[in-house]
C-alpha positions in Angstrom: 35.4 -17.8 11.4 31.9 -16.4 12.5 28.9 -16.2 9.5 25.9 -14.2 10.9 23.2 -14.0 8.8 20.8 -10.9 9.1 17.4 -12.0 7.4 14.4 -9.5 6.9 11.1 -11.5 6.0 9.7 -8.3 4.9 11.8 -8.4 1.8 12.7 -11.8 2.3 16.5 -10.6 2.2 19.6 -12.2 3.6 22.8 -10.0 3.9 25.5 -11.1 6.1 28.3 -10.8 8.5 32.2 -12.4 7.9 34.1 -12.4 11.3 37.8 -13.7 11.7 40.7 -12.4 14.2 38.8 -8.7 15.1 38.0 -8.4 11.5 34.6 -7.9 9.8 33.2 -7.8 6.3 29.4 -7.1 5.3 27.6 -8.4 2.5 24.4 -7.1 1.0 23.8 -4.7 4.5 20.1 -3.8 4.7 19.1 -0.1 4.7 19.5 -0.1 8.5 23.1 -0.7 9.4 22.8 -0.3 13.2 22.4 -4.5 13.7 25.6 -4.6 12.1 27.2 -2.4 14.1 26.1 -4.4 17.3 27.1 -7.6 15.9 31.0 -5.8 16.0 30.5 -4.3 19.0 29.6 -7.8 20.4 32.3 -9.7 19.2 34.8 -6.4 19.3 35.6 -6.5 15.6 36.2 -4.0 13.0 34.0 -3.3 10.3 36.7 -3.6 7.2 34.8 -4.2 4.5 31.4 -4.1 3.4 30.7 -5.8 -0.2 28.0 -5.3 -3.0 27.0 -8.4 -4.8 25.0 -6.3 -7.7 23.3 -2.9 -7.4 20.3 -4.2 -6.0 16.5 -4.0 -7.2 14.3 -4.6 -4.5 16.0 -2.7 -1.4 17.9 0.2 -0.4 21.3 -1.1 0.8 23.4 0.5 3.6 26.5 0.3 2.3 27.6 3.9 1.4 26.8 4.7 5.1 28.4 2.1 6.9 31.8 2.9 4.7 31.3 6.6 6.2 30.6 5.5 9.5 33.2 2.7 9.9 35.4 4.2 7.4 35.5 0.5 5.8 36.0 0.1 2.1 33.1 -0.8 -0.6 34.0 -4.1 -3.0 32.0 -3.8 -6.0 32.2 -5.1 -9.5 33.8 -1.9 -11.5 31.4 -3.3 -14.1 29.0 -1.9 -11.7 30.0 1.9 -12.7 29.4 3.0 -9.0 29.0 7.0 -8.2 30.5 6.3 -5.1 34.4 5.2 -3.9 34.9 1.6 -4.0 37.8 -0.7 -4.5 37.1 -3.2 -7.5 36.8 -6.5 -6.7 36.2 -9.1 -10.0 37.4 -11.9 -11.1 41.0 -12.7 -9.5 40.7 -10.0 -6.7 41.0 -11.0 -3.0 39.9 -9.3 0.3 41.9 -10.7 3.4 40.2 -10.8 6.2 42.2 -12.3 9.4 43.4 -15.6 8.6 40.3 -15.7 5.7 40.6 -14.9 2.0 37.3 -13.9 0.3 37.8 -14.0 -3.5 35.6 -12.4 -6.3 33.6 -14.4 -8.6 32.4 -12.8 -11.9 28.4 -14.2 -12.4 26.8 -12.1 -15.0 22.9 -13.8 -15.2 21.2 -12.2 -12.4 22.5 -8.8 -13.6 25.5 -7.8 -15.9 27.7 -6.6 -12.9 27.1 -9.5 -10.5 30.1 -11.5 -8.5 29.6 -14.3 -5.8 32.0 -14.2 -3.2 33.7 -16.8 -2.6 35.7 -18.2 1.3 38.8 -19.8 2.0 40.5 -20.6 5.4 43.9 -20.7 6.4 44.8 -23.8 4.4 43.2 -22.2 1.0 39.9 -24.5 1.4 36.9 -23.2 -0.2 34.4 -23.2 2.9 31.5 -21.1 1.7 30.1 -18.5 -0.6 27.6 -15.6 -0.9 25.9 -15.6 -3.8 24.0 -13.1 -3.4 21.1 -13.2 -6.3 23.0 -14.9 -8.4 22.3 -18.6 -6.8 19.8 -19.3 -4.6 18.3 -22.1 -2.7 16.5 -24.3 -5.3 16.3 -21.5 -8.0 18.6 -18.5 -9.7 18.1 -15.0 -9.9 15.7 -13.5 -12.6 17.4 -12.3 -15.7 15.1 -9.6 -16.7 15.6 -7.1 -14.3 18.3 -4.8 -16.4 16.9 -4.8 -19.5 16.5 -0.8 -19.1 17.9 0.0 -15.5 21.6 0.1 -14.5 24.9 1.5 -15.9 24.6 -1.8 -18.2 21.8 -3.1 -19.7 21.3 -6.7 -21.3 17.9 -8.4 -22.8 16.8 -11.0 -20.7 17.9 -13.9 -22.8 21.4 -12.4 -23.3 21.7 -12.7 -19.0 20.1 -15.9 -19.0 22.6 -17.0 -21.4 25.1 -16.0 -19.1 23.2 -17.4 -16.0 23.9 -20.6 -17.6 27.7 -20.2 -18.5 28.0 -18.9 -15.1 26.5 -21.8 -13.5 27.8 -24.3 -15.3 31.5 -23.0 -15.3 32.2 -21.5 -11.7 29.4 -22.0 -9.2 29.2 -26.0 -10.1 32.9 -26.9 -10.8 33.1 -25.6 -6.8 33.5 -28.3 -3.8 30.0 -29.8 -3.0 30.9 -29.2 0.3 30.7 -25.6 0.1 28.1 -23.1 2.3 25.5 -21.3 0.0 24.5 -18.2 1.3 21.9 -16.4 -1.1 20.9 -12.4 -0.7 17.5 -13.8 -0.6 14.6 -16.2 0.7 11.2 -17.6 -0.7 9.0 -14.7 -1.6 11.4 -13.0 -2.8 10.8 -10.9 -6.4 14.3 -11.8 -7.3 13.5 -15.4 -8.1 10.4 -17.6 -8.9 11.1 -20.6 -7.2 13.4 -20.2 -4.0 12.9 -23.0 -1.1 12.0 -21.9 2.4 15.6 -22.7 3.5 17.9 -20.1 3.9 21.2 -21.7 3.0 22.5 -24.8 1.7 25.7 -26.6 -0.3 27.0 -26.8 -3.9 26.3 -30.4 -3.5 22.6 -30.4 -2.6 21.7 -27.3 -5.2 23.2 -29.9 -7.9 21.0 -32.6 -6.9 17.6 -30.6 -6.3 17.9 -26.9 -7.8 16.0 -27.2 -11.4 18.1 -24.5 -12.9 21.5 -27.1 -12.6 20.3 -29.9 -13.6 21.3 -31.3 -17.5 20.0 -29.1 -20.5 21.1 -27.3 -23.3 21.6 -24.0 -23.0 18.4 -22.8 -25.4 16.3 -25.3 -23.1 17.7 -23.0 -20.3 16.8 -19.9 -21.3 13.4 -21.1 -22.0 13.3 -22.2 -18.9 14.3 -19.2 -17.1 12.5 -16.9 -18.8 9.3 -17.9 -18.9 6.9 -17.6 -15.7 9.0 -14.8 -13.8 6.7 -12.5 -11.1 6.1 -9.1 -11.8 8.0 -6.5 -11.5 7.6 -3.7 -9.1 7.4 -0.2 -10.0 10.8 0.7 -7.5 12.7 -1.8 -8.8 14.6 0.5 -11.1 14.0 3.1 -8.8 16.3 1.1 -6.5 19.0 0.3 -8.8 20.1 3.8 -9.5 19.7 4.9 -5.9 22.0 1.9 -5.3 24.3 2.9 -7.6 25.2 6.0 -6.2 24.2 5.6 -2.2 21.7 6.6 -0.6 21.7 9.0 3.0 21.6 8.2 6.9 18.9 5.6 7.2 18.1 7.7 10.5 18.6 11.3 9.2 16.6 10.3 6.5 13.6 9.0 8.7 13.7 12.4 10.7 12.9 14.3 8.4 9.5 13.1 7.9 7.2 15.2 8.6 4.6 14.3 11.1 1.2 16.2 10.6 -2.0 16.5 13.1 -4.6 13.6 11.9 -7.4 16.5 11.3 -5.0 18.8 9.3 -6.5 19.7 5.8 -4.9 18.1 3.4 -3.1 19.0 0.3 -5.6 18.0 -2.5 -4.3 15.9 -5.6 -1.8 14.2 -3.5 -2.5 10.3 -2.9 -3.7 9.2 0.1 -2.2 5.7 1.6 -4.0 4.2 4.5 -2.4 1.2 6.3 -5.3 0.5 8.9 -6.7 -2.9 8.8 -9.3 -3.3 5.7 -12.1 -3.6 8.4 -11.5 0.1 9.5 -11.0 1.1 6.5 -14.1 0.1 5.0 -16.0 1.7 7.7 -14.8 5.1 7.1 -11.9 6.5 5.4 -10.7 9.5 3.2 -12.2 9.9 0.1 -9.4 8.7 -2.9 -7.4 6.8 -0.1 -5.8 3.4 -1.1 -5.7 0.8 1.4 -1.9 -0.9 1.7 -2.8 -3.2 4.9 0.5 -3.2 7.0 2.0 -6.5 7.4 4.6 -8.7 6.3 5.4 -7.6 2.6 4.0 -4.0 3.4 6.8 -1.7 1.6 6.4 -4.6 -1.6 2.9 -3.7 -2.5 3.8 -0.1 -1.9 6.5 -0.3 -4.3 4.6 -1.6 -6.4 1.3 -0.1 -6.6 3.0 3.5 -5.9 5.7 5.3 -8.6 8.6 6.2 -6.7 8.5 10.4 -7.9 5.1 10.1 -6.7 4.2 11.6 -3.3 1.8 10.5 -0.5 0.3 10.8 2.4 0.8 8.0 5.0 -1.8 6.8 7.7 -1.2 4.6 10.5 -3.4 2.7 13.1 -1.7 4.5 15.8 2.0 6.2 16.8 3.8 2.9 16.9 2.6 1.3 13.8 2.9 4.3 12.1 7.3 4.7 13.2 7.0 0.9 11.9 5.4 1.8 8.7 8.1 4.8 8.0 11.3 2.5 8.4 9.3 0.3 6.2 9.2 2.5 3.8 12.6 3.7 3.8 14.0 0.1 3.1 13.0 0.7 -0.3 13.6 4.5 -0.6 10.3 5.8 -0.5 10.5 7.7 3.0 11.0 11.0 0.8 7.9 10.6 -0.9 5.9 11.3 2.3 4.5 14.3 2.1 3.4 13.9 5.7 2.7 10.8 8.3 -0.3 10.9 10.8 -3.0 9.2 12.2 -6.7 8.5 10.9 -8.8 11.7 10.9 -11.9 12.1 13.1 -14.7 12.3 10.7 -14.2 10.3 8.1 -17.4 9.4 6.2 -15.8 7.8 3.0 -16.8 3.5 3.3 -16.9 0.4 1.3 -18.7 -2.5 1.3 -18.1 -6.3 1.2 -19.8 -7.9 -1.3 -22.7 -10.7 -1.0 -20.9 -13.5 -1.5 -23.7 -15.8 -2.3 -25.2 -13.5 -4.5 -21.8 -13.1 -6.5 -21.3 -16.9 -6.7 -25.2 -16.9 -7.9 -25.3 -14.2 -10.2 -22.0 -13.1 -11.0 -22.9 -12.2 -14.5 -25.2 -9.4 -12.7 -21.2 -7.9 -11.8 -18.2 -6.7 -13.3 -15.5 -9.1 -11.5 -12.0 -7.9 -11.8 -9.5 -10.7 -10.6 -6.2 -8.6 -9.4 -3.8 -11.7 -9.1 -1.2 -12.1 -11.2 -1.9 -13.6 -14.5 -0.3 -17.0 -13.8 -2.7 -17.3 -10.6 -5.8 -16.4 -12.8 -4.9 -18.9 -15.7 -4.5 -21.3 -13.5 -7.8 -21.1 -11.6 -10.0 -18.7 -13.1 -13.1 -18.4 -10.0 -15.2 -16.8 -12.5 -15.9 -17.1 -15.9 -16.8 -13.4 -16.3 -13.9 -12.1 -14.7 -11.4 -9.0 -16.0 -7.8 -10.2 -14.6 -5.8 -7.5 -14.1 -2.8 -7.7 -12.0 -3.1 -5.6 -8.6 0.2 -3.4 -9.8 -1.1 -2.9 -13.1 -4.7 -1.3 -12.2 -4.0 2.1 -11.4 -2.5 2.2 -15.2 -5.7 0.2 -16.7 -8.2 1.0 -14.8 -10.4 2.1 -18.0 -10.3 -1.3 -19.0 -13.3 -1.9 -16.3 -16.7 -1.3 -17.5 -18.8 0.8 -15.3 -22.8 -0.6 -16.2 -22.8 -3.3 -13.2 -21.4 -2.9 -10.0 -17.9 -3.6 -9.4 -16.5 -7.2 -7.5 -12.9 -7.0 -6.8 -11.4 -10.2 -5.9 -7.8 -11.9 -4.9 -6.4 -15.2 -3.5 -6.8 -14.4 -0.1 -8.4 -11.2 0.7 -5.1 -8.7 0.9 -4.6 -7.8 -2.6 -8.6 -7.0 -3.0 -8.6 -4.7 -0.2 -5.7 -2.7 -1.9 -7.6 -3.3 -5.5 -11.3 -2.7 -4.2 -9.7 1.1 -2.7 -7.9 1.7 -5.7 -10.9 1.2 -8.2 -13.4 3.4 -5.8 -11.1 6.2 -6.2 -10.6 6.1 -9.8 -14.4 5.8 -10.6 -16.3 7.9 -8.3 -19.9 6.8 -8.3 -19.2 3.0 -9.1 -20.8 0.4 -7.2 -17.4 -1.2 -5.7 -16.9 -4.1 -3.8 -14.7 -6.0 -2.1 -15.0 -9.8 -2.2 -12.7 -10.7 0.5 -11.7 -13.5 2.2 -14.6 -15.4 1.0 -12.4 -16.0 -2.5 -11.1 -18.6 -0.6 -14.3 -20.8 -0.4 -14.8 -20.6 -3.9 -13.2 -23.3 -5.6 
């Protein structure tokens, strides 16, 4: 038996790869399936089966593709109500894969429709399961995510009440010995409180995860509820595309359209600009937004951007802006380009970093809008003046700012108020903005 785990820190996503005697099942595939076809070309196996743990939220999965490609089947809960062919695979269904038996697990808590997957060898021992964001390491999978999405939908405390049933009566009656492999890693928005490893045992997630150790089921729900991230706008974006496949990850980037940086743009369409916050300060399209690439790039787009909305995309140059595109596709959002190009040649729009001591001095002299999340800002609040709305909410609330003083925009760390500082100059032309940076971080 051969597990290969594919892990994209991006998304922090895990999706996998089941070999045994020439055969090969995938779990969770990532929008891209071409790794997995290399991983079967390198070990000569055939791609069999690829499996679904849920319709999922947060990226665009491969799997429709890889089942036209390989001609492999799709597993899915029929609970799932998939637009595409699948073979059902719940409770008491088995795939067999060489001298492996992969059985389905029913875990509604996560979302109504998700199964684990559980392995046995030869000899019927359970030897490891994907969970996929049902169980993770040192945490479980949010329960509010289908409260209005998907082809079922449940309030959050009715799937955290069946988080907790199935928990406690499948997932912990198993062998302690058993592999955990979880869809996802810390930082993901599927969880709140994932550890930085990337698998684990039933054994160890009974002694350390919080979310199995003795409560009631009330004091679980509480528990599970309360404190969850935000959501991003794609989310339920994603769900439905899931749900019914989307196209060629490649045929999908081609089309594209790549446009000459000094062509006229079209006006009313939103401008994204990806260049480091230091170019973009010094001169940049009037309206643009500045989304910084880097590691949790196609997050923040997703969720500052609506996914029927349509942009333009800038890049620092060729190669970062093909990186920025297959960025964008993982969550679905390559159609929404309206065209992809470098910066223009005169561009006179700027902004300015603020004074930092004169802030920290006289910050009553300001409007300071906080964009963290609210947990961040009631935990440490900087500045006692300070207007905390959440960097995906401010496009939607931006006429909660007052406009008499100039405009501070600060974050954690300096990425979010380059993104929040870009937003609020577009949406009040003539404001004072400015960005407070990195020096955030020596405020205390």
């Amino acid at each position: 038996m051969i597990i290969h785990q594919f892990y994209d820190k991006g998304l922090a996503h895990a999706s996998y790869a089941i070999i045994s005697q020439g055969k090969m099942a995938v779990v969770d595939p990532a929008r891209d399936p071409q790794p997995y076809y290399d991983l079967a070309t390198e070990h000569g196996a055939q791609i069999v089966a690829v499996i679904e743990t849920h319709p999922h939220a947060d990226f665009v999965s491969s799997h429709v593709e890889i089942s036209q490609q390989t001609g492999a089947a799709i597993h899915v809960s029929k609970l799932l109500g998939a637009n595409y062919t699948f073979t059902g695979f719940d409770d008491g269904d088995t795939i067999e894969l060489g001298d492996l038996t992969l059985k389905a697990i029913n875990t509604p808590g996560h979302s109504p429709d998700s199964i684990c997957i559980l392995v046995e060898d030869e000899f019927g021992q359970a030897k490891a399961i994907f969970t996929g964001d049902t169980l993770f390491v040192g945490d479980v999978g949010r329960p509010d995510l289908r409260e209005n999405i998907g082809n079922i939908t449940a309030k959050k405390e009715e799937l955290a009440r069946a988080m907790y049933h199935s928990t406690r009566e499948k997932l912990m009656k198993l062998p302690e010995s058993v592999v955990v492999y979880p869809a996802h890693g810390p930082g993901s928005l599927c969880g709140k409180n994932m550890s930085p490893d990337l698998n684990s045992t039933i054994g160890r997630e009974l002694r350390e995860n919080y979310a199995l150790q003795l409560m009631t089921e009330i004091q679980f729900v509480k528990t599970l509820t309360e404190d969850q991230p935000f959501i991003p706008k794609y989310f339920g974006f994603d769900v439905d595309l899931n749900k019914q496949g989307a196209s060629s990850f490649e045929a999908s980037i081609a089309k594209v359209s790549r446009i000459d940086k000094n062509t006229p743009l079209e006006k009313g369409v939103l401008v994204v600009d990806s260049r480091p916050q230091a170019q973009f300060k010094a001169g940049h399209i009037k309206g643009a937004i500045n989304i910084q690439n880097g590691d949790k790039f196609e997050t923040w787009l997703g969720s500052i951007i609506n996914p029927t909305e349509q942009f333009y995309l800038i890049g620092e140059d060729e190669a970062t802006l093909n990186v920025l595109i297959r960025k964008t596709a993982k969550i679905g959002y390559e159609q929404n380009i309206k065209g992809a190009l470098l910066a223009p040649d005169n561009i006179a729009e700027t902004l300015a970093i603020a004074d930092t001591a004169d802030v920290i001095d006289h910050s009553n002299n300001y409007t300071v809008v906080d964009v963290r999340n609210t947990y961040e800002a009631e935990g440490l609040n900087h500045f006692d003046n300070a207007i905390n709305i959440p960097l995906p909410e401010l496009r939607d609330r931006i006429n909660e700012i007052p406009t008499d003083k100039p405009i501070v925009v600060h974050c954690a760390a300096g990425y979010r108020s380059a993104a929040g500082s870009s937003i609020v100059a577009a949406a009040i032309p003539g404001a004072q903005v400015f960005d407070f940076g990195e020096a955030i971080t020596s405020v205390h």
